[in-house]
MIDOSE-1310 file (N, C-alpha, C; in nm, 2 decimals, decimal comma, always signed):
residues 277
xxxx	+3,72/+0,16/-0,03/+3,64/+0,28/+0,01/+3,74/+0,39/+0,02; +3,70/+0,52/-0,02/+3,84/+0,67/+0,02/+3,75/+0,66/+0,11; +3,89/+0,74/+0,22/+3,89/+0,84/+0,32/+3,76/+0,93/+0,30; +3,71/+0,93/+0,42/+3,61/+1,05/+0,40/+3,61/+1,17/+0,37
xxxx	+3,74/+1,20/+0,37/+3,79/+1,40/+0,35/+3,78/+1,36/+0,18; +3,86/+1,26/+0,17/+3,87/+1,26/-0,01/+3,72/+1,25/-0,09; +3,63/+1,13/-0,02/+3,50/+1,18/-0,10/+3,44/+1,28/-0,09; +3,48/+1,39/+0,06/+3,37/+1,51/+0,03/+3,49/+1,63/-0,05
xxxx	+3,57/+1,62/-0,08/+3,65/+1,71/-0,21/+3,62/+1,61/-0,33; +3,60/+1,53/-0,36/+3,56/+1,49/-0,48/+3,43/+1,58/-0,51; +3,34/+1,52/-0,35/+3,19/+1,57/-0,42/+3,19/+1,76/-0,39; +3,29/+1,83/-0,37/+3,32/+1,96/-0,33/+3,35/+2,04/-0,43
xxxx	+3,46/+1,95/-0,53/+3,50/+2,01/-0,66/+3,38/+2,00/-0,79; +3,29/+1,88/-0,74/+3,14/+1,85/-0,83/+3,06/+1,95/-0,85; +3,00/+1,97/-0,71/+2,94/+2,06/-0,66/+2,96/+2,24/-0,72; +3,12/+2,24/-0,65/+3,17/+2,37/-0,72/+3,20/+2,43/-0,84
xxxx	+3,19/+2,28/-0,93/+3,23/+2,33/-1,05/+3,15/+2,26/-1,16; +3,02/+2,31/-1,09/+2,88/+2,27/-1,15/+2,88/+2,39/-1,28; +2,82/+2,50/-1,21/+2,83/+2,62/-1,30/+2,91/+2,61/-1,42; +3,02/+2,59/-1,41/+3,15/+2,58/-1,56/+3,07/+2,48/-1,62
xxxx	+3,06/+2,33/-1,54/+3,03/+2,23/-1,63/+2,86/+2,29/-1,70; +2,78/+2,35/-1,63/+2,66/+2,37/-1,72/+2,65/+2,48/-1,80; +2,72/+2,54/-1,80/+2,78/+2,68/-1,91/+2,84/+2,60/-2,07; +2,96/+2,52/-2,02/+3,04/+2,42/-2,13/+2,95/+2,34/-2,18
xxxx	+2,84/+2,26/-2,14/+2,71/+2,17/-2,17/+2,63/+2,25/-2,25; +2,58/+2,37/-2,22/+2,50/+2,44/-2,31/+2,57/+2,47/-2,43; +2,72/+2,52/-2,44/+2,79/+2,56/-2,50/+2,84/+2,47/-2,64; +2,82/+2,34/-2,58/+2,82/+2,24/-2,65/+2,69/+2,18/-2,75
xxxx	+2,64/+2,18/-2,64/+2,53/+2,17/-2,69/+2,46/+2,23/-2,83; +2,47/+2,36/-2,78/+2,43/+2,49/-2,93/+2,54/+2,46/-3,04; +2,68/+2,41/-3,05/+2,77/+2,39/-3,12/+2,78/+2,22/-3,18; +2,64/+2,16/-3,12/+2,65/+2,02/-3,16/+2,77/+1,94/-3,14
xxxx	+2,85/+2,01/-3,01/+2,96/+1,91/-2,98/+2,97/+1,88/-2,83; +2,84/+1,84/-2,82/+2,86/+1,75/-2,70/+2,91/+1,58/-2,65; +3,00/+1,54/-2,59/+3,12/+1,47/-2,60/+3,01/+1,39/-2,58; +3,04/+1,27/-2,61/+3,04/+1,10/-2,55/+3,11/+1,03/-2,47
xxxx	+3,07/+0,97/-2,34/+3,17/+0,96/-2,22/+3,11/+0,76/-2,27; +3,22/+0,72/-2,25/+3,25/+0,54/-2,25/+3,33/+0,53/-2,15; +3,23/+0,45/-2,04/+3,28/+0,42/-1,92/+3,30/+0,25/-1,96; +3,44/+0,20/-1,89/+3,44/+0,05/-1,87/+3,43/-0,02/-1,76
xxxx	+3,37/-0,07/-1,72/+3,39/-0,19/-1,56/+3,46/-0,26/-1,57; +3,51/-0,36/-1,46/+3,55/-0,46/-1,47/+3,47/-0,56/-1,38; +3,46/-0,54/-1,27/+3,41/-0,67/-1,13/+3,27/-0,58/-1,06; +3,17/-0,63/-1,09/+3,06/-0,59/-1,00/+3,05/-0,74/-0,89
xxxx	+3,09/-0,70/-0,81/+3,04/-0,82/-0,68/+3,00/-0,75/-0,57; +2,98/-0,84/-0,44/+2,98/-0,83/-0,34/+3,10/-0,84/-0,24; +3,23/-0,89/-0,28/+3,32/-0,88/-0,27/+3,45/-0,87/-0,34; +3,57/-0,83/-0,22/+3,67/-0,81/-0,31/+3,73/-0,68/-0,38
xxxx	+3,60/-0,56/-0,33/+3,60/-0,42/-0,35/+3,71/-0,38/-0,32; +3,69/-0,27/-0,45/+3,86/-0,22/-0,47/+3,82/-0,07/-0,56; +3,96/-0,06/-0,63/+3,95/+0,03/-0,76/+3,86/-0,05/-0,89; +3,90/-0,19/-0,89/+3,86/-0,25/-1,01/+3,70/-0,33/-0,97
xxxx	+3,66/-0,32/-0,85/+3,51/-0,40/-0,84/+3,44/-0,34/-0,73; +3,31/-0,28/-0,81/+3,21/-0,21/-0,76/+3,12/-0,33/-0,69; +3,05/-0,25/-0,58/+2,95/-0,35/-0,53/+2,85/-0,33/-0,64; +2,75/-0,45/-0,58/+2,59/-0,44/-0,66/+2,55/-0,32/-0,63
xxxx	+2,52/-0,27/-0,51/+2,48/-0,13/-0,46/+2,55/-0,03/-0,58; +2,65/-0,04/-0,56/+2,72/+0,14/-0,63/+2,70/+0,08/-0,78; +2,72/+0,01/-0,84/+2,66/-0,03/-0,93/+2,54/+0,02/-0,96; +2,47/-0,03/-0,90/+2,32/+0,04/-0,94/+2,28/+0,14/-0,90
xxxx	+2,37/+0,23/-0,82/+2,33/+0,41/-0,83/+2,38/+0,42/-0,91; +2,54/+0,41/-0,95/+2,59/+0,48/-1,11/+2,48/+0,48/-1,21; +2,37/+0,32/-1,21/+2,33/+0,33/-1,36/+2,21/+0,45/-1,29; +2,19/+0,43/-1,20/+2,04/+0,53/-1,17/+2,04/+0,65/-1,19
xxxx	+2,23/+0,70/-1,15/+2,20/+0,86/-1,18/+2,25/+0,86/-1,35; +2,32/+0,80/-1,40/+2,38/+0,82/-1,54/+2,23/+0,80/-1,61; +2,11/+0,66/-1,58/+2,04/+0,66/-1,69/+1,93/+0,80/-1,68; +1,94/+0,88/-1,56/+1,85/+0,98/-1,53/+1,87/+1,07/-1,55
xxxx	+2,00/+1,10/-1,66/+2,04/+1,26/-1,67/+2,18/+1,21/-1,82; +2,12/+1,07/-1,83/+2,22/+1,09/-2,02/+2,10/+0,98/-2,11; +2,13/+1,01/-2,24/+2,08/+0,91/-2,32/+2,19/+0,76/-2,33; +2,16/+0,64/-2,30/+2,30/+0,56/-2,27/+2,30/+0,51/-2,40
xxxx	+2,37/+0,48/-2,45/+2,35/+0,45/-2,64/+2,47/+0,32/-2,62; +2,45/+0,23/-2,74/+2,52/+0,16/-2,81/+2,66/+0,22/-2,84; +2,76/+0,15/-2,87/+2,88/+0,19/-2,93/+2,83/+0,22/-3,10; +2,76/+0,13/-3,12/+2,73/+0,17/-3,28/+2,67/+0,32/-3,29
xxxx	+2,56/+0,35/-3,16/+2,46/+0,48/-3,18/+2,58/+0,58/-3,15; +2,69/+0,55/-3,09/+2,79/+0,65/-3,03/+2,92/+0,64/-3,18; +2,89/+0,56/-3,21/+3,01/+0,58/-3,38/+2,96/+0,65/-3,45; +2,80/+0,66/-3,48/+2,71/+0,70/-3,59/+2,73/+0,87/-3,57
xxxx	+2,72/+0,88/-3,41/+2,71/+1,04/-3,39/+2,84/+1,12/-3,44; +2,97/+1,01/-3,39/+3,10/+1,08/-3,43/+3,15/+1,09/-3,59; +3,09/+1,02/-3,67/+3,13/+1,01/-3,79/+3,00/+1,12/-3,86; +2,88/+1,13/-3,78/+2,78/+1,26/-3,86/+2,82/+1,42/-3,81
xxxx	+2,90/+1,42/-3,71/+2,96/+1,47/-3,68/+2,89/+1,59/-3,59; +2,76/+1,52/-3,51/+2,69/+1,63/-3,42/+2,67/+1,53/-3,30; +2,65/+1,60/-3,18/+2,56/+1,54/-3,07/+2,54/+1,67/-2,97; +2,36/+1,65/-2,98/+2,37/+1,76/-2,89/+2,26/+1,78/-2,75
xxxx	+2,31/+1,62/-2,74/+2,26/+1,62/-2,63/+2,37/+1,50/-2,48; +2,34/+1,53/-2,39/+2,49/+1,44/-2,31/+2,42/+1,31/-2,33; +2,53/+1,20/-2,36/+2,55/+1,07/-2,35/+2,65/+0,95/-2,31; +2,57/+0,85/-2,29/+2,68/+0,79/-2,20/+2,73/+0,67/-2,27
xxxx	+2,81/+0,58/-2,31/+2,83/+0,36/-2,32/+2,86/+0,31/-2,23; +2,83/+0,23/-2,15/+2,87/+0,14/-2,05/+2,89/-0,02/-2,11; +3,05/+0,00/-2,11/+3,09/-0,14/-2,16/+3,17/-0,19/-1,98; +3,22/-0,34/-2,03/+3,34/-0,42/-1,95/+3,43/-0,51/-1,98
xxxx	+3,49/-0,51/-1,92/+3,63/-0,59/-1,96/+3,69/-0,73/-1,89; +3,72/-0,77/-1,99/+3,77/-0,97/-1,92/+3,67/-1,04/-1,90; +3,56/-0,99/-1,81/+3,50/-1,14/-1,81/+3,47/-1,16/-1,68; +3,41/-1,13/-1,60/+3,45/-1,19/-1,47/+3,26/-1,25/-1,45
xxxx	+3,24/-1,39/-1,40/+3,14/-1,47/-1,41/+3,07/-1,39/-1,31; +3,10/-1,32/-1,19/+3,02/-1,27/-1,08/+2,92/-1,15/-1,13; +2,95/-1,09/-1,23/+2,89/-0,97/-1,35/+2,80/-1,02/-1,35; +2,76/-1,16/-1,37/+2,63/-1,21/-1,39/+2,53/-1,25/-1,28
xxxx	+2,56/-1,23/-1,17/+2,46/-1,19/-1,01/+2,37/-1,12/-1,04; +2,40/-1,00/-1,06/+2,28/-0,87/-1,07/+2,34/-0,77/-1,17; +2,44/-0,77/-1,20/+2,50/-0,59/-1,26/+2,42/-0,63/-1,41; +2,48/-0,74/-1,50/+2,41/-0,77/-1,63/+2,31/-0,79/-1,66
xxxx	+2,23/-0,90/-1,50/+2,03/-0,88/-1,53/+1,99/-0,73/-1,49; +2,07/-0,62/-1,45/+1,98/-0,48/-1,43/+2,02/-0,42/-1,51; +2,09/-0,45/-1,62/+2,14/-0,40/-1,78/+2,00/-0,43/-1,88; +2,00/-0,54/-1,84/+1,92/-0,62/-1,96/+1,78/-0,59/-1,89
xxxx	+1,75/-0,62/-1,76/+1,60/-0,56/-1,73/+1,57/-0,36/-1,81; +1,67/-0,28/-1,77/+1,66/-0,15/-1,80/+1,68/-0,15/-1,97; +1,72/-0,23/-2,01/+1,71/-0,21/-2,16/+1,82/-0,09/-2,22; +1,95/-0,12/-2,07/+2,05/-0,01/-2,10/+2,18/-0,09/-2,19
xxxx	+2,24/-0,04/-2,35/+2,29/-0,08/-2,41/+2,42/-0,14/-2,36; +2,47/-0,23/-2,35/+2,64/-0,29/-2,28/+2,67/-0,37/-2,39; +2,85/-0,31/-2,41/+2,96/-0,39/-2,48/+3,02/-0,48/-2,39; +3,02/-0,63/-2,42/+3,11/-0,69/-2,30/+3,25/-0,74/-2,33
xxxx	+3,36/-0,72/-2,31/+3,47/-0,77/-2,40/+3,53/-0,84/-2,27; +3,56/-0,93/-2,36/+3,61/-1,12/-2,28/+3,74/-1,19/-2,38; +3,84/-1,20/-2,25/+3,95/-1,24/-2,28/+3,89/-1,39/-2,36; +3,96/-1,45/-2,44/+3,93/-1,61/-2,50/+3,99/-1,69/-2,43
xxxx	+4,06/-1,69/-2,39/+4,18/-1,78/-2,34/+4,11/-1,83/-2,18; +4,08/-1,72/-2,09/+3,99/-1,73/-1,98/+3,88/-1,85/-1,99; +3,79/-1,80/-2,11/+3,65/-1,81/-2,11/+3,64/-1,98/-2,16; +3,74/-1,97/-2,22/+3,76/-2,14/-2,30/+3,83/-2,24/-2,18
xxxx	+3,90/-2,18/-2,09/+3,98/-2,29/-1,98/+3,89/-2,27/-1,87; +3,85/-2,17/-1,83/+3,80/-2,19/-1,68/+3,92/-2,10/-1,60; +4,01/-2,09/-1,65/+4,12/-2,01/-1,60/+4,13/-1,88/-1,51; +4,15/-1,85/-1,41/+4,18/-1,70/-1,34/+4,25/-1,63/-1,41
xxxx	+4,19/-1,49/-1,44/+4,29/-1,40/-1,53/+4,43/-1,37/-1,45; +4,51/-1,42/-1,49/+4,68/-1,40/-1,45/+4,68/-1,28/-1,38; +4,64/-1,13/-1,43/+4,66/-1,03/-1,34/+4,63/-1,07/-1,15; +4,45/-1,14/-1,16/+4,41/-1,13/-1,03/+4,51/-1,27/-0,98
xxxx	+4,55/-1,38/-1,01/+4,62/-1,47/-0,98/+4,76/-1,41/-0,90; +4,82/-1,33/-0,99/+4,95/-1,25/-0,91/+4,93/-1,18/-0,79; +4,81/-1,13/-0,79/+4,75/-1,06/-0,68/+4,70/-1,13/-0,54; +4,70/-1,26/-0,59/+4,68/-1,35/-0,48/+4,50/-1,35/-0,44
xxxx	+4,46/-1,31/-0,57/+4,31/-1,30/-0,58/+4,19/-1,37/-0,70; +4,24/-1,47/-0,71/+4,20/-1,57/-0,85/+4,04/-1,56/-0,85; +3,97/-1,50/-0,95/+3,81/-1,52/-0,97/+3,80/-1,59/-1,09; +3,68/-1,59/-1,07/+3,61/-1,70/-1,19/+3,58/-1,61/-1,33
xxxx	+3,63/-1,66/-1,46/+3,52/-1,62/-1,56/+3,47/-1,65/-1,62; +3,36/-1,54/-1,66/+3,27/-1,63/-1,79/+3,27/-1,75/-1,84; +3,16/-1,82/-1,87/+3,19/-1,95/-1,93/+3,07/-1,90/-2,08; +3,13/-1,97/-2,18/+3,08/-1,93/-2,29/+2,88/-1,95/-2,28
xxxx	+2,84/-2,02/-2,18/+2,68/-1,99/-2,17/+2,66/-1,91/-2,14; +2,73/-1,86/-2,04/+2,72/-1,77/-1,97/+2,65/-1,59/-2,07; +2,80/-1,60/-2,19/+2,77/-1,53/-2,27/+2,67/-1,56/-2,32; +2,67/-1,67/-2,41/+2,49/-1,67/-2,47/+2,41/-1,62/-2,43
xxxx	+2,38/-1,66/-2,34/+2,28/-1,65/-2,24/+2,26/-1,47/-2,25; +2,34/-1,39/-2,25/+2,37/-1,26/-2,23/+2,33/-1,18/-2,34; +2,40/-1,25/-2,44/+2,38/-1,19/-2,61/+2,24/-1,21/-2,65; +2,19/-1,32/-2,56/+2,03/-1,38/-2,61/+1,97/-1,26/-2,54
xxxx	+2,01/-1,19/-2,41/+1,95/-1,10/-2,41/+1,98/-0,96/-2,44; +2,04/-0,94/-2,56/+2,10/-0,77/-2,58/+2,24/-0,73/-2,53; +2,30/-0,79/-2,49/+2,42/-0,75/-2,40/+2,51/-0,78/-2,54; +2,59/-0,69/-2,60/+2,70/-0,71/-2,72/+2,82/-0,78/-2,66
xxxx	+2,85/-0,89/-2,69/+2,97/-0,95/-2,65/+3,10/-0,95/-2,75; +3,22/-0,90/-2,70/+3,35/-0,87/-2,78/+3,46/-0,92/-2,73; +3,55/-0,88/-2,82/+3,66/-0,90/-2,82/+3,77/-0,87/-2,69; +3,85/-0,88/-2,61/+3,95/-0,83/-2,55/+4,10/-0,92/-2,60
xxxx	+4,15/-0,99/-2,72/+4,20/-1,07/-2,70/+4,23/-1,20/-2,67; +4,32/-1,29/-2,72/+4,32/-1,42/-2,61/+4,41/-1,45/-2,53; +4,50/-1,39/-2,47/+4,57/-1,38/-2,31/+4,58/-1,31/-2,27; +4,50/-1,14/-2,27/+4,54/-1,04/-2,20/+4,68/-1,00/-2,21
xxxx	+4,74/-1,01/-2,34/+4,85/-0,98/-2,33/+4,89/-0,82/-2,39; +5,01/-0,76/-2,34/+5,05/-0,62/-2,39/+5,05/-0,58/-2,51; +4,98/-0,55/-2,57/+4,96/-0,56/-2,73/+5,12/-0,45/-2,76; +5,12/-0,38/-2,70/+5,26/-0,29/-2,71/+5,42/-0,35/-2,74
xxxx	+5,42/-0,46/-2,66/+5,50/-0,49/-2,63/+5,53/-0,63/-2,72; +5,39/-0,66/-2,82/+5,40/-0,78/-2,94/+5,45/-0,74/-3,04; +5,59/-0,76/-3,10/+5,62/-0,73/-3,24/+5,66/-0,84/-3,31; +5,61/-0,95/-3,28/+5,59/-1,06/-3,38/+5,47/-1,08/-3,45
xxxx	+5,45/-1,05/-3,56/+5,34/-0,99/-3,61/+5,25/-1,21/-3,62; +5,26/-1,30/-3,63/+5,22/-1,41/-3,59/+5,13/-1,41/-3,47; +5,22/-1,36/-3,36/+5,14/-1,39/-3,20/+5,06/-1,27/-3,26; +5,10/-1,16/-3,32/+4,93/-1,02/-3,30/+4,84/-1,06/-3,37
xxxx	+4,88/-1,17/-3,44/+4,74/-1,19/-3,54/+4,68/-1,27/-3,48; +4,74/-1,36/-3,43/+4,65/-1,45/-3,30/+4,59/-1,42/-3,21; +4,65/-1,26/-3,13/+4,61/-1,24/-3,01/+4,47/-1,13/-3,11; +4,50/-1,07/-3,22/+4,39/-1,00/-3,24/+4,28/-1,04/-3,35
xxxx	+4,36/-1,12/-3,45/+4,22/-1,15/-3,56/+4,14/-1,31/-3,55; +4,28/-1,42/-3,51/+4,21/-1,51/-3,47/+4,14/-1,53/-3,40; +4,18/-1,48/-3,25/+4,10/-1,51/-3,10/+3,95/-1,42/-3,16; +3,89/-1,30/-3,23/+3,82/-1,27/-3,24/+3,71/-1,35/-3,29
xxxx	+3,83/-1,42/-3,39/+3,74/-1,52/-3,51/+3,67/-1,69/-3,44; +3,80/-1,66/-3,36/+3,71/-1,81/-3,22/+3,65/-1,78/-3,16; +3,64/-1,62/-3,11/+3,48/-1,64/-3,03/+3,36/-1,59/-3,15; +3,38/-1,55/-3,19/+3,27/-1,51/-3,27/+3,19/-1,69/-3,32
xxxx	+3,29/-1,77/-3,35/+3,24/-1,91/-3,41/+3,21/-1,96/-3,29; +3,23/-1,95/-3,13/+3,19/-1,98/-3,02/+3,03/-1,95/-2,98; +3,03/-1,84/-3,04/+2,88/-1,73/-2,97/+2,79/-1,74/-3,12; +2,84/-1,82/-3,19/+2,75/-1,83/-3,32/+2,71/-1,69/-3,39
xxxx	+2,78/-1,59/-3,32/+2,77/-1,45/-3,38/+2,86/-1,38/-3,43; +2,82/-1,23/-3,51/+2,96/-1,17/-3,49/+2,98/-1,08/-3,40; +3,17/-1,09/-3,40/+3,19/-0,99/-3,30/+3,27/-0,89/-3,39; +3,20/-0,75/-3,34/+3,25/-0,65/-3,38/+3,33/-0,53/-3,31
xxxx	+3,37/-0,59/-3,20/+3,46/-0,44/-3,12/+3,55/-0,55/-3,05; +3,64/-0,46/-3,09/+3,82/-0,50/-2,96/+3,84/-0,42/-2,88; +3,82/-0,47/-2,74/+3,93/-0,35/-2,66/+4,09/-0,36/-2,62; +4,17/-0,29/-2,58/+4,31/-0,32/-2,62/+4,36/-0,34/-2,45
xxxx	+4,34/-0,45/-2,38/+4,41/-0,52/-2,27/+4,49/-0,43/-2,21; +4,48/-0,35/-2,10/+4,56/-0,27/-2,00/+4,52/-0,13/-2,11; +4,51/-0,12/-2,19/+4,42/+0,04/-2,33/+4,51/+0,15/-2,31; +4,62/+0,17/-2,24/+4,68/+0,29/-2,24/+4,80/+0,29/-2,35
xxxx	+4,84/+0,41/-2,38/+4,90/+0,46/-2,47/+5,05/+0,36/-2,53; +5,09/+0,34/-2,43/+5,24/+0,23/-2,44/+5,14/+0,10/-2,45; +5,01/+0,03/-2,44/+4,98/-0,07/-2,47/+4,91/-0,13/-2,62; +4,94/+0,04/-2,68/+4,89/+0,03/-2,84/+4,99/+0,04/-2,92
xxxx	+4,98/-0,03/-3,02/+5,10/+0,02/-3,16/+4,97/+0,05/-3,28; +5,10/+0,15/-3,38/+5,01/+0,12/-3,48/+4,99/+0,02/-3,58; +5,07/-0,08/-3,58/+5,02/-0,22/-3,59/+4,87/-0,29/-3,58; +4,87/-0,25/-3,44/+4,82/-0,35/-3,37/+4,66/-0,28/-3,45
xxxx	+4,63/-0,15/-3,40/+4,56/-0,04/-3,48/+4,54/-0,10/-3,60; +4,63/-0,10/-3,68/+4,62/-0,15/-3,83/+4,56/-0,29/-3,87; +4,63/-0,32/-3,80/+4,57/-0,52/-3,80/+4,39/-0,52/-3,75; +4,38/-0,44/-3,69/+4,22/-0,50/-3,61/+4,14/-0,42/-3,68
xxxx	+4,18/-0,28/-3,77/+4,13/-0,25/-3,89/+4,14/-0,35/-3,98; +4,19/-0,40/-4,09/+4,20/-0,50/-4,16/+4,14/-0,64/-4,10; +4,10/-0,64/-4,00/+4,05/-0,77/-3,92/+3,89/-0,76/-3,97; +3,83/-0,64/-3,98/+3,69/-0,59/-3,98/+3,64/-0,56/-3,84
xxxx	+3,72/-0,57/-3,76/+3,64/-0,46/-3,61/+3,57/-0,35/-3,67; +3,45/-0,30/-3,59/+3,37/-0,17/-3,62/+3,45/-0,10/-3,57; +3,51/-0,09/-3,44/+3,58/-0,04/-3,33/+3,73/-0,07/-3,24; +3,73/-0,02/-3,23/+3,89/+0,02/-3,11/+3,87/+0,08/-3,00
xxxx	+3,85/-0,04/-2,89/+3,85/+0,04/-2,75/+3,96/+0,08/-2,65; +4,00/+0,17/-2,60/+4,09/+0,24/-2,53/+4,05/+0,21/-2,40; +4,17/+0,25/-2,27/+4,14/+0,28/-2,13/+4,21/+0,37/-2,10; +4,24/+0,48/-2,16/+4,35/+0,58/-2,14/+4,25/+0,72/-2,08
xxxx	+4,15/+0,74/-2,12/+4,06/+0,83/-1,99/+3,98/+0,97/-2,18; +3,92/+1,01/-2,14/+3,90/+1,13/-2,29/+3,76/+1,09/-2,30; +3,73/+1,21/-2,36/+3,61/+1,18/-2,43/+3,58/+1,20/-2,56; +3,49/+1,17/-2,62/+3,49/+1,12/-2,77/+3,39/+1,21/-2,85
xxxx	+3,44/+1,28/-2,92/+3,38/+1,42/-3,00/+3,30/+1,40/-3,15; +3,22/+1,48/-3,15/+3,18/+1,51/-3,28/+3,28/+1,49/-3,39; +3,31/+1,42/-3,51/+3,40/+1,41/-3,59/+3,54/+1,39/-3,56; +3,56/+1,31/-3,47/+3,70/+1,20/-3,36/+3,64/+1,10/-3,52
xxxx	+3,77/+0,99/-3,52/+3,80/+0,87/-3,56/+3,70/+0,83/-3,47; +3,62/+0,79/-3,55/+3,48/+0,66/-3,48/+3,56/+0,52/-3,46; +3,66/+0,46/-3,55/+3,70/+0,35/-3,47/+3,77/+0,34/-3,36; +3,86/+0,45/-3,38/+3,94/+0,43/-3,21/+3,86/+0,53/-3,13
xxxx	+3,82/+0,41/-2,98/+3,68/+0,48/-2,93/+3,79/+0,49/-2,76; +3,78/+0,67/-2,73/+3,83/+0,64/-2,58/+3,73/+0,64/-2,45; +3,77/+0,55/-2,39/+3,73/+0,46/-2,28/+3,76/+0,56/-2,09; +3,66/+0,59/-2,01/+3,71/+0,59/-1,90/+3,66/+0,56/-1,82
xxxx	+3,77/+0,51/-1,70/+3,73/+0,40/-1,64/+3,57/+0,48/-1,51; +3,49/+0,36/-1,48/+3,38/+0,35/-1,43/+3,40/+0,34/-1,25; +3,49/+0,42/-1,23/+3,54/+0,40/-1,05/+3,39/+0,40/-0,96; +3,45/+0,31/-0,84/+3,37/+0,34/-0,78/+3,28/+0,44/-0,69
xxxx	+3,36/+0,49/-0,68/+3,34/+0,67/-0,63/+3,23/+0,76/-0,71; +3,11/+0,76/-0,65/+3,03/+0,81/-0,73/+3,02/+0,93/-0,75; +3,06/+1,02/-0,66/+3,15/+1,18/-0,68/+3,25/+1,16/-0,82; +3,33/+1,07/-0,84/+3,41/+1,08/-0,92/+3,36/+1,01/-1,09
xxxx	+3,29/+0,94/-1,04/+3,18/+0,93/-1,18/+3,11/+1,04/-1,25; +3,03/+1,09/-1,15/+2,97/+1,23/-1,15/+3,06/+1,32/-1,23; +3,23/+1,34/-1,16/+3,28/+1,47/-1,22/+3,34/+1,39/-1,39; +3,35/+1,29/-1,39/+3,41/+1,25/-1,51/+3,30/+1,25/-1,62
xxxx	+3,18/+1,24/-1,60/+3,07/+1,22/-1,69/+3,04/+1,34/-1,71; +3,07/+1,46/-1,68/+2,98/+1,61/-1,67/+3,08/+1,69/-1,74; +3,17/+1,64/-1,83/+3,24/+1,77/-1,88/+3,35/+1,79/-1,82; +3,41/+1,71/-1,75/+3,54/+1,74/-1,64/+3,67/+1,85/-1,74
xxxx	+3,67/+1,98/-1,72/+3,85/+2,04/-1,78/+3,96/+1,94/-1,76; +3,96/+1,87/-1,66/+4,05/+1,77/-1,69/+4,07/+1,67/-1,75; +3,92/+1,65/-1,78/+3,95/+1,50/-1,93/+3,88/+1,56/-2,04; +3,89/+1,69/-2,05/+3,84/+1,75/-2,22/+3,93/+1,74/-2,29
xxxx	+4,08/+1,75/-2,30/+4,14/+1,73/-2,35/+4,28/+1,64/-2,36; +4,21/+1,50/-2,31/+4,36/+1,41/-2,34/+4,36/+1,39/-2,48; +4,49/+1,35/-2,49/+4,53/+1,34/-2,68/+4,51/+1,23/-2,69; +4,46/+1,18/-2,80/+4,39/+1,10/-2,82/+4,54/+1,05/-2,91
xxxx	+4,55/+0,88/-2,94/+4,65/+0,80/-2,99/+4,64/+0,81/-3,16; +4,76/+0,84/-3,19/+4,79/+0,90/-3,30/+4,85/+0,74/-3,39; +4,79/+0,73/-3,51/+4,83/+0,67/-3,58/+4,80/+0,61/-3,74; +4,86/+0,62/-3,82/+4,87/+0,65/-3,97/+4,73/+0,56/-4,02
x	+4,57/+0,61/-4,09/+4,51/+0,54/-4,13/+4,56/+0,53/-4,26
């Protein structure tokens, strides 16, 4: 939880800098370039709240106020817009990342009751052992993930299940091109043969700018991904590279959802990752 001074300047700067954001919204709007915001989660529980895990509660106001003021679209309906090269109206994706078994309490049945679109991307390596993802383990906070029913069960209801890799490893930091093909076209190709489906989106493990090459880029193109998911923060424009899709994160601060979904001047223009198609 912030300090209480911090959430009422979050919701102070919202509030304040309403006006700009619905000036830039119209503005957008009439010019058919209204952005697409891709928010990612990680841990919806009841415990364990942090930066990385929303309760069921805040959970379910984010979707209440996002699905009551955006259209929440597919990654596919959100590629279609960027490659026709209009949108003019505000929208939102709500994907997640790794895998965490508790997702499935309430956050994924009030996805699938509301009939709101979700990418789920799940480490392999996790989902196949029963394993604690190494990050939370170091942390001295070991959770459960997904177990491949679990997904079925999910996909059977609409929920897109993907890629994140198979050890959560730095894709940045792989230049044996062997382990990247493992960590990115095989593990894709074992869950897909796992979930009896295909899978069509990768997100890139830790997503920030030192955790992409253009390798890694290149290979998961030639892999047949539709997509390339980021965590580096931006939003995603009218005529942007539809496959590299940027990602920002889904905090639990609902003031700070609010200002990141509305057109924030501070995330209009991060540079987006550069690399040779």
């Amino acid at each position: 939880m912030l300090p209480a001074w911090k959430s009422l300047l979050l919701s102070t700067y919202y509030h304040g800098s309403r006006p700009y954001r619905s000036w830039a919204l119209r503005r957008a709007a009439a010019r058919g370039r209204v952005p697409i915001v891709i928010f990612f989660y990680h841990r919806v529980a009841d415990d364990g709240l942090g930066s990385w895990t929303l309760s069921n509660r805040q959970f379910a106001r984010q979707m209440d106020w996002l699905q009551s003021r955006f259209e929440m679209l597919s990654l596919d309906d959100a590629q279609r817009r960027l490659r026709e090269g209009r949108s003019e109206r505000p929208a939102v994706c709500v994907t997640f990342d790794d895998g965490y078994a508790e997702n499935n309490d309430a956050a994924i049945p009030l996805l699938i009751e509301r009939k709101i679109p979700c990418t789920y991307f799940v480490t392999l390596h996790n989902v196949l052992s029963g394993e604690p993802f190494a990050h939370d383990v170091a942390l001295g906070n070991p959770r459960r993930p997904n177990t491949l029913a679990q997904l079925r069960d999910m996909a059977a209801g609409g929920i897109e299940i993907a890629a994140h890799c198979r050890h959560h490893d730095d894709l940045g930091k792989i230049h044996d091109p062997a382990r990247l093909e493992d960590e990115i076209v095989a593990a894709g190709r074992e869950l897909a043969d796992a979930l009896g489906q295909p899978v069509r989106y990768l997100a890139v493990p830790f997503g920030h700018y030192v955790n992409l090459s253009a390798e890694a880029v290149a290979l998961a193109r030639r892999a047949g991904y539709r997509g390339l998911a980021t965590a580096y923060g931006g939003y995603n424009y009218p005529g942007d590279d539809p496959f590299l899709l940027q990602r920002i994160h889904g905090d639990p601060e609902l003031a700070r959802l609010k200002n990141r979904a509305t057109i924030d001047p501070r995330n209009a223009h991060v540079p987006r990752f550069r690399y040779a198609t």
